[in-house]
Structure formats: C-alpha cells, structure tokens
VEXFIKOL-39486 format. One record per residue: x, y, z of N, C-alpha, C, CB in turn; chain; residue in one letter; residue number from 0. Coordinates in steps of 0.05 Angstrom, whole numbers, plus 5000, padded with zeros to 4 digits. Glycine has a CB too. Layout:
n.c1|n.c2|n.c3|ca.c1|ca.c2|ca.c3|c.c1|c.c2|c.c3|cb.c1|cb.c2|cb.c3|unit|code|pos
X|Y|Z|X|Y|Z|X|Y|Z|X|Y|Z|A|a|NUM .
...
END
This chain:
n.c1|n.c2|n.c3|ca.c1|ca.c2|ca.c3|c.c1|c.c2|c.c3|cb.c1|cb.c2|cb.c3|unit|code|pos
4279|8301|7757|4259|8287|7742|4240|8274|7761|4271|8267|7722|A|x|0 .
4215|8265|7756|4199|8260|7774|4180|8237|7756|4185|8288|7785|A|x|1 .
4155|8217|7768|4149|8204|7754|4123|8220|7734|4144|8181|7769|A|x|2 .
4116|8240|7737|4103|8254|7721|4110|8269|7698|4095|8267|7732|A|x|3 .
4143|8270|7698|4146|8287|7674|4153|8260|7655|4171|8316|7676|A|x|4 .
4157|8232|7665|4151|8207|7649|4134|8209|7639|4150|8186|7658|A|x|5 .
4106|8208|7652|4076|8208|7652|4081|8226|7621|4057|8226|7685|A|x|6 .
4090|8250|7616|4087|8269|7603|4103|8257|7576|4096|8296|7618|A|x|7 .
4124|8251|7579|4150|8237|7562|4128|8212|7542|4180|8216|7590|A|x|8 .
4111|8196|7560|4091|8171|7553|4070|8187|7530|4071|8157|7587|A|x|9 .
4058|8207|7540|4044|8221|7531|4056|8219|7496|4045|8246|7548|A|x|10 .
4069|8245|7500|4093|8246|7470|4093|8222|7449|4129|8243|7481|A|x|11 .
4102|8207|7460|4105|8179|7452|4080|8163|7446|4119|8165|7474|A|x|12 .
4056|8168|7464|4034|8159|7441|4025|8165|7419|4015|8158|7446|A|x|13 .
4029|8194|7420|4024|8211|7406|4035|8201|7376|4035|8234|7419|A|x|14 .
4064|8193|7385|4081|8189|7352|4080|8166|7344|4112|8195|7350|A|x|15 .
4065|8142|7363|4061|8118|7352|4027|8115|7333|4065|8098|7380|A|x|16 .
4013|8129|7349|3997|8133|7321|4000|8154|7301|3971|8134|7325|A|x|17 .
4011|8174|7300|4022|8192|7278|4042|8182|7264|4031|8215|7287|A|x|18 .
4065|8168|7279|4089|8158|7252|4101|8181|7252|4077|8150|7216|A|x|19 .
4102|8206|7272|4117|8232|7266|4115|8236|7296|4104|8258|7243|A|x|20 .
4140|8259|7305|4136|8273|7327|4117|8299|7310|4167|8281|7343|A|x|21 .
4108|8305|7334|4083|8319|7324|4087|8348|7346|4050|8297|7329|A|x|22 .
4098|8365|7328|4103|8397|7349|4073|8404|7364|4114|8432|7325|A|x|23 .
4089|8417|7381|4065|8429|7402|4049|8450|7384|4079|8447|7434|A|x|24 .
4052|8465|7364|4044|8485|7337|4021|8467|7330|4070|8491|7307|A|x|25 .
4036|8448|7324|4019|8429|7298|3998|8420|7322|4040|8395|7279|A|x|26 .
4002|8408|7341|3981|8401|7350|3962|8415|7370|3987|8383|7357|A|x|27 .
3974|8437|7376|3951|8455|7370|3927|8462|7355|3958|8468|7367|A|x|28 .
3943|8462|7336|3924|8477|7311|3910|8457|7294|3944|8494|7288|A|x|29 .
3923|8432|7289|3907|8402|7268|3906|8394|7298|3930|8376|7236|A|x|30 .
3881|8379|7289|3866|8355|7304|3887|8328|7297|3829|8349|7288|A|x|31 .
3887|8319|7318|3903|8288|7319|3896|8272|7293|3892|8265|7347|A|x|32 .
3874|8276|7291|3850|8262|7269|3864|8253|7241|3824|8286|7260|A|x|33 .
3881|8279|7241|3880|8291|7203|3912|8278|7203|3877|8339|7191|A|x|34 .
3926|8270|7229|3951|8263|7230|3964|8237|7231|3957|8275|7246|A|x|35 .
3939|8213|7237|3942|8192|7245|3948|8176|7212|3917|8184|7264|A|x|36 .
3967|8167|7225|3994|8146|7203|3969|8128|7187|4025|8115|7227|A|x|37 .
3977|8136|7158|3960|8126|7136|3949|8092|7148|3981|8127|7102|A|x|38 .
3962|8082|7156|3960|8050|7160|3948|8049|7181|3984|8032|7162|A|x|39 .
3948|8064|7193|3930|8061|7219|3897|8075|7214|3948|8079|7248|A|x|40 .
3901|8092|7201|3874|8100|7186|3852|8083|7184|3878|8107|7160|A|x|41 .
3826|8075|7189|3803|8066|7190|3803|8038|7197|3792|8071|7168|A|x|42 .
3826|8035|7212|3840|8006|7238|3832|8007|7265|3877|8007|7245|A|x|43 .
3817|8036|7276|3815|8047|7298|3798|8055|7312|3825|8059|7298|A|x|44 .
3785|8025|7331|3751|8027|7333|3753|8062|7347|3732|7995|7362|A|x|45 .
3725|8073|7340|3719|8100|7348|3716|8095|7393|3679|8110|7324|A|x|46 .
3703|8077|7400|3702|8075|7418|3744|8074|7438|3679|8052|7415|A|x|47 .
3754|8057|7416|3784|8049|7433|3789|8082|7425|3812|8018|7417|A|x|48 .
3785|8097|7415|3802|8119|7408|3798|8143|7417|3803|8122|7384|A|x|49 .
3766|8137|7431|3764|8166|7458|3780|8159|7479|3731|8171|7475|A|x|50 .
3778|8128|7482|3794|8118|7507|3826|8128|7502|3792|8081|7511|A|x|51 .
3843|8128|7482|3872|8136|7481|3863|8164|7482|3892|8127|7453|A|x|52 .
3848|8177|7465|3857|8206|7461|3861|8219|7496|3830|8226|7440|A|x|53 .
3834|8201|7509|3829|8206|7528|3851|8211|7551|3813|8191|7530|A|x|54 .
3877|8187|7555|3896|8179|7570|3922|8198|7557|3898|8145|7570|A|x|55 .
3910|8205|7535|3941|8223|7517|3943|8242|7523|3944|8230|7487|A|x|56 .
3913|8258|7524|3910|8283|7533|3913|8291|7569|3882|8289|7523|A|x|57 .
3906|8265|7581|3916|8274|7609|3951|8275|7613|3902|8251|7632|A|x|58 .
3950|8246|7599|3988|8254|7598|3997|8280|7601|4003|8247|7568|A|x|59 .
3993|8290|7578|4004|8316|7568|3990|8342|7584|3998|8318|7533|A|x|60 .
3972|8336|7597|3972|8367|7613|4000|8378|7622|3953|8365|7642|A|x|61 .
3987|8408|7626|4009|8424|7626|4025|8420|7656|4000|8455|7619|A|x|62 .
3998|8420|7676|4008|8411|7711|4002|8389|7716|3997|8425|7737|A|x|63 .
4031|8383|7719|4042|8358|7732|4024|8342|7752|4065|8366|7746|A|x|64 .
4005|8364|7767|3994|8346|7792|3960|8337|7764|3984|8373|7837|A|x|65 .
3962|8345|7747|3941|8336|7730|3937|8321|7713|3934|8348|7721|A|x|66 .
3968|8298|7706|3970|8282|7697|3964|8256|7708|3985|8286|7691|A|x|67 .
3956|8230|7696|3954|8210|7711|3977|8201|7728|3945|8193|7697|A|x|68 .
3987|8171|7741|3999|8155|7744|4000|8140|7722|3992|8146|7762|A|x|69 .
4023|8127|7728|4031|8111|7703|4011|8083|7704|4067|8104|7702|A|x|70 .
4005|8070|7731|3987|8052|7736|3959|8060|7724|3986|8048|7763|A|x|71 .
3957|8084|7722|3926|8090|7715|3932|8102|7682|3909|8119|7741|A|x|72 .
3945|8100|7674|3944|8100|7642|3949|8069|7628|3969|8122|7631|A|x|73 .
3960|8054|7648|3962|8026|7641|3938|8010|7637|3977|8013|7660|A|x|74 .
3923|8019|7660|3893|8008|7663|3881|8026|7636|3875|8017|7698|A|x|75 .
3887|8042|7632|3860|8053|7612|3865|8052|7584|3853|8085|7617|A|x|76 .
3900|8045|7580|3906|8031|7555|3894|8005|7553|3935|8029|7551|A|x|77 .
3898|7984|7573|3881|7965|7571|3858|7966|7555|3876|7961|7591|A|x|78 .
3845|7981|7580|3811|7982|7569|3810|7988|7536|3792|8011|7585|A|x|79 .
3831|8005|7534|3830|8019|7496|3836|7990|7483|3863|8050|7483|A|x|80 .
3853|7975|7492|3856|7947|7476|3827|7934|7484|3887|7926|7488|A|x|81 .
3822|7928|7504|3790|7923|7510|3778|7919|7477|3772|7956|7529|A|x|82 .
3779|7950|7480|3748|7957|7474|3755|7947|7436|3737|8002|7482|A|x|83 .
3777|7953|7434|3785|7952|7400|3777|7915|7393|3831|7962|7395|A|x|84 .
3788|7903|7415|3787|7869|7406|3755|7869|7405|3802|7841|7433|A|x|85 .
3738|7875|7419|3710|7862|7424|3705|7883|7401|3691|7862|7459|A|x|86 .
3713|7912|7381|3698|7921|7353|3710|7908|7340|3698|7948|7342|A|x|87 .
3742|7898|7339|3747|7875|7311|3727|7845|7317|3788|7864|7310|A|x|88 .
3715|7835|7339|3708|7812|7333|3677|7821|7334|3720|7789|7352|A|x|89 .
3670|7831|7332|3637|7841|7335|3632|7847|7297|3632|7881|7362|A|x|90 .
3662|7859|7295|3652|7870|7264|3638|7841|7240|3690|7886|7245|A|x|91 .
3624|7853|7218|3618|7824|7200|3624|7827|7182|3594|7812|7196|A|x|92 .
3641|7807|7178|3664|7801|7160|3651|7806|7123|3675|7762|7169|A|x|93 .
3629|7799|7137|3609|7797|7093|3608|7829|7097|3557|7777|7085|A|x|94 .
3610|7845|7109|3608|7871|7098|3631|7887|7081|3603|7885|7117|A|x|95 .
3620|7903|7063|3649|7912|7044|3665|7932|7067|3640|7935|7010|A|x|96 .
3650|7952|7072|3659|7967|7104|3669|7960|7117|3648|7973|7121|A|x|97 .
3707|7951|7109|3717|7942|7135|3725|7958|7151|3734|7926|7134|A|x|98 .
3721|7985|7151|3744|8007|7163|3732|8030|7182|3760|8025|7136|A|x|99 .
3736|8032|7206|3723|8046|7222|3716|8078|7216|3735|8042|7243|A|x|100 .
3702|8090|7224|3710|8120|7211|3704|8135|7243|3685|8134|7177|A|x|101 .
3729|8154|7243|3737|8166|7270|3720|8192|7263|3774|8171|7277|A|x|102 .
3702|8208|7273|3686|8233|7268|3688|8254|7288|3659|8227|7266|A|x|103 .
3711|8244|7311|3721|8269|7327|3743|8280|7319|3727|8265|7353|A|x|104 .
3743|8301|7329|3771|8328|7323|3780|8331|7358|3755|8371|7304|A|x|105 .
3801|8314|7358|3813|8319|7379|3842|8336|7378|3814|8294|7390|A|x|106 .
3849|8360|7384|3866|8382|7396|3880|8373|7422|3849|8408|7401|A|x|107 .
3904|8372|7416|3917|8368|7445|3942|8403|7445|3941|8327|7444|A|x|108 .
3926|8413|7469|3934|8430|7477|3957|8419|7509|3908|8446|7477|A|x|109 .
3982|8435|7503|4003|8436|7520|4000|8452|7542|4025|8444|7507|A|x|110 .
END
C-alpha cells in the first residue's frame, strides 16, 4: 500500500459522503455525480465550492497513481471548497425566497 492508493481510498469516500451511497465505478461512469447527490445536500452546495470538490475527487480517483494529488494538497483545496461555501452562505440574502443553490454541471468521474 502506498500513500496514493489512500489518496484514491479518500477519493471513494468523498464521493459517498455527498451521495449517501457507494457509488460503482458503472454508475459513475455513466450518471453525472449531479443526479446522485444525497437529497439533503441538494441545493446546500454553493456551485463555486463544488467545482472545487468535484475538482480534488476527480484527481483523487485517477486511474495513475503518479496523477493523483498528495494528501496535503487535497487538504488545502478542501479548505478552499469550505472557503468558498462560507463566504456563498454569508453573501446569500436572507429576504430572498431562493434559498437553494442550483448546481448546472454534469460531472462524470471516470476510473
């Protein structure tokens, strides 16, 4: 085992914390993350924090090892995804009925 097939293991695991499911390599192939993300987390998820995860999920999960991040450099860029989510919940205004973000990418995570 090596710290990259962690890197890869981390990957997985984001994957099922916003889905609420392990999510087969089939399935995610073929559906976009989009259509999979756990009802409660649904329109909770500034569009900006959520290029930043798809972003760090999808390097996780490459297929070569030397193409995955460090675990230091997915730490930093989860950050930033928390970043970015606190400054769209406190930016948002509260008098609007629209409280719920709407995600308009189709992200595919290919193995």
């Amino acid at each position: 085992m090596t710290d990259k097939c962690d890197v890869y293991s981390f990957g997985n695991i984001l994957l099922e914390v916003v889905c609420l499911e392990r999510l087969e390599n089939v399935k995610r192939q073929k559906f976009p993350i989009e259509e999979n993300i756990d009802e409660y987390l649904k329109g909770s998820i500034a569009p900006k924090c959520w290029e930043v995860f798809v972003d760090v999920t999808k390097r996780c999960l490459q297929y070569d090892p030397n193409e995955r991040p460090t675990m230091g450099e997915v730490e930093v860029q989860l950050e930033f995804a928390f970043l970015l989510q606190e400054n769209a919940d406190c930016s948002k205004n509260t008098n609007v009925d629209d409280d719920h973000y709407k995600l308009v990418s189709t992200t595919i995570v290919d193995d």
